[in-house]
C-alpha positions in Angstrom: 113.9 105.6 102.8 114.0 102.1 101.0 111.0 100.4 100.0 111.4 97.6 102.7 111.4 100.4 105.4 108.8 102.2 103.5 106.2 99.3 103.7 107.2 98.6 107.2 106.1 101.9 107.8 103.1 102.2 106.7 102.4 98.8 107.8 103.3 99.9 111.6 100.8 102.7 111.2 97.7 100.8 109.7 98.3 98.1 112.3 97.5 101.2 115.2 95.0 102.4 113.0 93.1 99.9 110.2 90.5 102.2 109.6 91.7 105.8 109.8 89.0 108.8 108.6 89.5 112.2 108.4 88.1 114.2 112.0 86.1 116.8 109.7 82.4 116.4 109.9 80.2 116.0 107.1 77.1 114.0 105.5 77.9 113.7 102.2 80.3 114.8 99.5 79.1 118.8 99.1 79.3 119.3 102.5 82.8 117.5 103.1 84.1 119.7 100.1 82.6 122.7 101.8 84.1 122.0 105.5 87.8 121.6 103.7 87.4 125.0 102.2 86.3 126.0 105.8 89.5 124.2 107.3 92.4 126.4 105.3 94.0 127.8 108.2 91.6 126.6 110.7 91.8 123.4 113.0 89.3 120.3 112.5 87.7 121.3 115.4 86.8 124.5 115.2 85.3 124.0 111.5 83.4 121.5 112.9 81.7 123.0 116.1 81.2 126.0 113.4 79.2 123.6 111.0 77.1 121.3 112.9 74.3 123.7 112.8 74.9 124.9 109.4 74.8 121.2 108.3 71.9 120.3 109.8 69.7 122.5 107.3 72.0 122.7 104.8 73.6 119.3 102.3 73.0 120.7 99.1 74.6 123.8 96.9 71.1 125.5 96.4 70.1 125.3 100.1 73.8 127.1 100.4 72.7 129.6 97.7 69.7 130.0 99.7 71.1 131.0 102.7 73.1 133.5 101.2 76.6 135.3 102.2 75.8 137.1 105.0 73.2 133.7 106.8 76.7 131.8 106.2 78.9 134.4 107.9 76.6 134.1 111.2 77.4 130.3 110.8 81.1 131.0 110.6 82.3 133.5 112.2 84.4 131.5 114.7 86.7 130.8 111.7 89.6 132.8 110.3 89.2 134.1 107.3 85.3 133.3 107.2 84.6 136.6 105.1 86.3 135.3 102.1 85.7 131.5 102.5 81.4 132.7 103.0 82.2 134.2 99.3 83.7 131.4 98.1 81.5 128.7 99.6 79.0 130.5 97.8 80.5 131.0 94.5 81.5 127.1 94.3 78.1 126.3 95.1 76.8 128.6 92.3 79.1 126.6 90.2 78.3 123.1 91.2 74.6 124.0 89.7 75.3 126.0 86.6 78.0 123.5 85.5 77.7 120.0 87.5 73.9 119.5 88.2 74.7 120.4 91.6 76.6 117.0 92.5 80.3 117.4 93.4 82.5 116.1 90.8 84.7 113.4 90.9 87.6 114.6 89.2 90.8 116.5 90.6 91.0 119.0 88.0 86.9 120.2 87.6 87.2 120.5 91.5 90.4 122.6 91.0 88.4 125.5 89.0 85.5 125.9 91.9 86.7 129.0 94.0 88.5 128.6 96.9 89.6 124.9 95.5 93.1 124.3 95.5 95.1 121.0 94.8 95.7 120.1 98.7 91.3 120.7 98.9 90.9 118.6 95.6 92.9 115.4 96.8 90.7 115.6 100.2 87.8 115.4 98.5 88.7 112.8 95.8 90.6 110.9 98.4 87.7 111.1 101.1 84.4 111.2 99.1 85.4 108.9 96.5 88.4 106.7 97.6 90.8 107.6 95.3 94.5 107.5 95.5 95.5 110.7 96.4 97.8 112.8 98.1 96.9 115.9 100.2 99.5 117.4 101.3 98.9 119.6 104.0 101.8 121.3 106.8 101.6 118.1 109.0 102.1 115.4 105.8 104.9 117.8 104.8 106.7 117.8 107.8 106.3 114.1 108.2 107.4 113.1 104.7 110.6 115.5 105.1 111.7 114.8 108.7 111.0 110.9 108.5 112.5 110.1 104.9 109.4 109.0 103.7 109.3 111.8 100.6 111.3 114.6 101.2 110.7 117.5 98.3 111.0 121.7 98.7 107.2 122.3 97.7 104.3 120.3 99.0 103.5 119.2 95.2 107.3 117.7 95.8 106.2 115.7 98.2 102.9 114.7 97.2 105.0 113.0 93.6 107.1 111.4 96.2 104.3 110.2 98.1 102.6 108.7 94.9 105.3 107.3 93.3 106.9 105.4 96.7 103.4 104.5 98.2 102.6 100.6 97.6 99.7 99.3 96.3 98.4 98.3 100.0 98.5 101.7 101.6 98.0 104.3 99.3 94.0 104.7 100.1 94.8 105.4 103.4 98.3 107.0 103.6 97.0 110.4 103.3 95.1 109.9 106.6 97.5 107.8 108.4 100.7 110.7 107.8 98.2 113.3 108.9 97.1 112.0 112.0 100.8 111.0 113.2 102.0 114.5 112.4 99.3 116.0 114.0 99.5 114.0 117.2 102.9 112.5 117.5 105.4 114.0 115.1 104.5 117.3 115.9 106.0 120.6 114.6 107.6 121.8 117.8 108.5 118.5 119.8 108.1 115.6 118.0 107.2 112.7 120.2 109.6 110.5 119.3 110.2 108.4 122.2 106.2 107.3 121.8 106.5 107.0 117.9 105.8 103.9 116.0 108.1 104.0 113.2 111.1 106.2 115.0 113.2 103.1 114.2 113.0 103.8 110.7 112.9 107.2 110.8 115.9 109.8 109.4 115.1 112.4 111.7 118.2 112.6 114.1 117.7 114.7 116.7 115.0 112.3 118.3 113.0 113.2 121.5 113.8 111.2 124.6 111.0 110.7 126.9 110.4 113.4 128.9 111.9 113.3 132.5 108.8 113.9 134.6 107.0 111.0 132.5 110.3 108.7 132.7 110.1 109.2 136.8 105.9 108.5 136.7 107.4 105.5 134.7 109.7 104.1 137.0 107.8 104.9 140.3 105.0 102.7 138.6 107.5 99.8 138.6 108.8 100.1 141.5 104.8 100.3 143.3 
């Protein structure tokens, strides 16, 4: 994609959305870290009907500690993999206290060594908690950055470099939230909805979807009423 169609694009999307946030729920940085180790595999959703109650007695790594393994299972249960994430939330919150005074760090690469902490998790945090520029790429910015042109790449780290290095100055705060949202609710894995899209224009996917006949019939009945 050239760069003139690159900051019309990302210019489209922030002129739908100014102010786009990420839908998991949290209260401060240690608990945002903890629902994006909760959301690996899991919808926004369902991590956050799972941690409303948890977060309402628990914001800090030693009140984690002091619920324990098993008191954080019965607060996530709902979620996949919860057995191994309930170990891991607690062995990254052990680690917060013995090596960063309990506060969250704000760099990409101390966050990285916590368990259960991988790159895509890291840029959340740093991105979300403390407003750097950063890059998560997750399934839905993948498919987004590959099917549009944006920054295609074989590996998510691929398209994360892309993503950094094309992004101008104006966007790249936000970009991570803005590709997210559209390729969860527009350009969506199975039938993209083109024919509603923004940016389709500008887009490199070819085999665009045309609006749907029922909803092009509701369309033309309206005009006709």
């Amino acid at each position: 994609m050239k760069k003139a169609d690159i900051i019309d694009f990302y210019a489209r999307l922030a002129a739908d959305n100014p102010h786009p946030e990420t839908e998991l729920e949290s209260g401060n940085p240690y608990q945002l870290l903890v629902a994006v180790v909760l959301s690996a595999q899991a919808t926004d959703v369902g991590v956050n009907k799972a941690t409303r109650a948890l977060f309402a007695s628990v914001d800090s790594p030693a009140k984690m500690v002091a619920l324990g393994e098993e008191g954080l299972k019965e607060h996530i249960k709902t979620i996949g993999l919860f057995n191994t994430k309930a170990k891991n939330v607690i062995a990254l919150s052990e680690a917060l206290i013995a090596n960063h005074g309990g506060v969250v760090p704000a760099d990409r690469d101390a966050l990285e060594k916590l368990a259960g902490v991988g790159r895509k998790t890291a840029n959340v945090v740093m991105n979300v908690a403390f407003g750097a520029e950063t890059f998560a790429v997750d399934t839905h910015i993948f498919r987004v950055g590959n099917r549009t042109g944006l920054a295609p790449g074989k590996t998510p780290l691929a398209v994360e470099k892309k993503l950094d290095k094309g992004t101008p100055a104006p966007f790249r705060v936000h970009a991570h939230h803005w590709l997210i949202l559209h390729g969860r609710y527009v350009c969506k894995a199975r039938t993209p909805e083109c024919w509603r899209c923004g940016v389709s224009d500008l887009c490199a996917f070819k085999a665009k979807t045309p609006l749907p006949a029922k909803r092009a019939k509701n369309a033309l009945a309206g005009q006709k009423e």
